[in-house]
N, C-alpha and C positions, 0 to 999 in steps of 0.2 A: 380667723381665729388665731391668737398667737399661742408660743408651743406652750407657756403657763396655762392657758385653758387648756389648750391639748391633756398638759398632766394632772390639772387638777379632774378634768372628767374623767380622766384614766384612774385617779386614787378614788375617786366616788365609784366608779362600776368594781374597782375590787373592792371596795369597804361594803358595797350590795352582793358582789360574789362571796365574800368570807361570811357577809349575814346568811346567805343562803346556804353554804355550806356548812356553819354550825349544826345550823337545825338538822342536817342528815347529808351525804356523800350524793355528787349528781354527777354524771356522766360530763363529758366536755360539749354534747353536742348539748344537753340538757338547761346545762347552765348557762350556754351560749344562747338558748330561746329564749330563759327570764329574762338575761339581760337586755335581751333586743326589747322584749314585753313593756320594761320600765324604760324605752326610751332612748336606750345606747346604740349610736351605732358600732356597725362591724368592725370599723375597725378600734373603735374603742374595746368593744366584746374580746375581741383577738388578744389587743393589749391584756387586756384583765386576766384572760385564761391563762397566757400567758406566765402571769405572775402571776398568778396560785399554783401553776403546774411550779414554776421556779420554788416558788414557796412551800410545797410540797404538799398540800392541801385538796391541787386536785389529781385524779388517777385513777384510770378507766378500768384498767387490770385491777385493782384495790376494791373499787366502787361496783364494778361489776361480780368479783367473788363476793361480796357481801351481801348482794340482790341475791346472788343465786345459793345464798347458804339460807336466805330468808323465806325465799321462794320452795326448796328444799322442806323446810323446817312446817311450810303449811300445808304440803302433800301436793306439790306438783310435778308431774314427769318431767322426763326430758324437752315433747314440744313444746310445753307451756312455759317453760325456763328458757330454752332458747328465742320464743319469739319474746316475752317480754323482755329479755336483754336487746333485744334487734329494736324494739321500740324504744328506748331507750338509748336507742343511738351508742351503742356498744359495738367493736371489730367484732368482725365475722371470727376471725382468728383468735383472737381473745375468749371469743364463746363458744370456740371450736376446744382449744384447751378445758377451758374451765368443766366441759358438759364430756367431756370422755370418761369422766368418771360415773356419770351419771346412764352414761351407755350398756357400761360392762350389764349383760345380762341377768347376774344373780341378785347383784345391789337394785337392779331397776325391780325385778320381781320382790325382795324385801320392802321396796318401798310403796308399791302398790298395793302391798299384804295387808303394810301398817292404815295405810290412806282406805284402805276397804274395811279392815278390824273397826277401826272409829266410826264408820257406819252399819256397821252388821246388825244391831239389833230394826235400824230401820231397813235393810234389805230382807230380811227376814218375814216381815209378817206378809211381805206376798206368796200366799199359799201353791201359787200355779210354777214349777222348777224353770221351766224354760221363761217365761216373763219376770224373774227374779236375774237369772242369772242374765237376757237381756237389760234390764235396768242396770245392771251391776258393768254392765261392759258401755253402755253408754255413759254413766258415774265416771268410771277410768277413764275412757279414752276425752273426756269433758275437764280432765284432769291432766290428759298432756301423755300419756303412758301409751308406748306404741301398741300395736296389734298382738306384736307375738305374746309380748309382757302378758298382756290381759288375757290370753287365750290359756296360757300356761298356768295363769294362777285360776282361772275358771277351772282347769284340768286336775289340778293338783288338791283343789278343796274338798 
């Protein structure tokens, strides 16, 4: 292969990385799998990343607060936000920052409030206390919300 093939498969996996990244932000490692998917190899992939990272388009700190404001926004705890950023191919450290907010005790208990209010009329019509409030702790912790979170807001209702 001469280096004009070389670049021109290099300007096609980004012109397939920038299609991919229009449609929604993907992690590095993410976009590095379609691109293998359609064909490219690694070190074409590399290249591409490469130049979208240069080009400002891709960014795992950016792409990652985004999942986890969206993840956030549908009522998931902390586990369930930190493991799907890890699938996701997202730094440990990157979701170590991002998820400290999400740790703080009283904001985790607000959020499981809100994530439990939006189902309370179906928690409710089981008549029997203790098989409600077990349903109700399987529901959170099925939602990512640690133990103490969910015991607390059991205690407090």
């Amino acid at each position: 292969m001469t280096s004009t093939d070389g670049a021109d498969l290099t300007k096609r996996a980004v012109a397939a990385a920038l299609n991919l990244l229009a449609r929604r932000d993907h992690s590095r490692q993410e976009l590095a799998a379609k691109l293998g998917a359609r064909g490219f190899d690694h070190a074409t992939c590399q290249a591409a990343l490469e130049r979208c990272r240069q080009l400002g388009y891709l960014d795992d700190a950016r792409t990652a607060e985004i999942m986890a404001a969206a993840l956030r926004r549908r009522g998931l705890g902390l586990h369930r936000i930190r493991a799907r950023l890890r699938e996701k191919g997202i730094a440990g450290d990157i979701i170590d920052a991002l998820t400290t907010v999400d740790a703080d005790p009283d904001r985790a208990l607000a959020a499981a409030r809100a994530v439990y209010e939006r189902r309370r009329s179906h928690f409710e019509r089981e008549g029997d206390l203790q098989r409600r409030r077990a349903k109700i702790y399987r529901f959170l912790q099925s939602r990512g919300f640690e133990t103490e979170t969910i015991h607390r807001l059991l205690t407090k209702k």
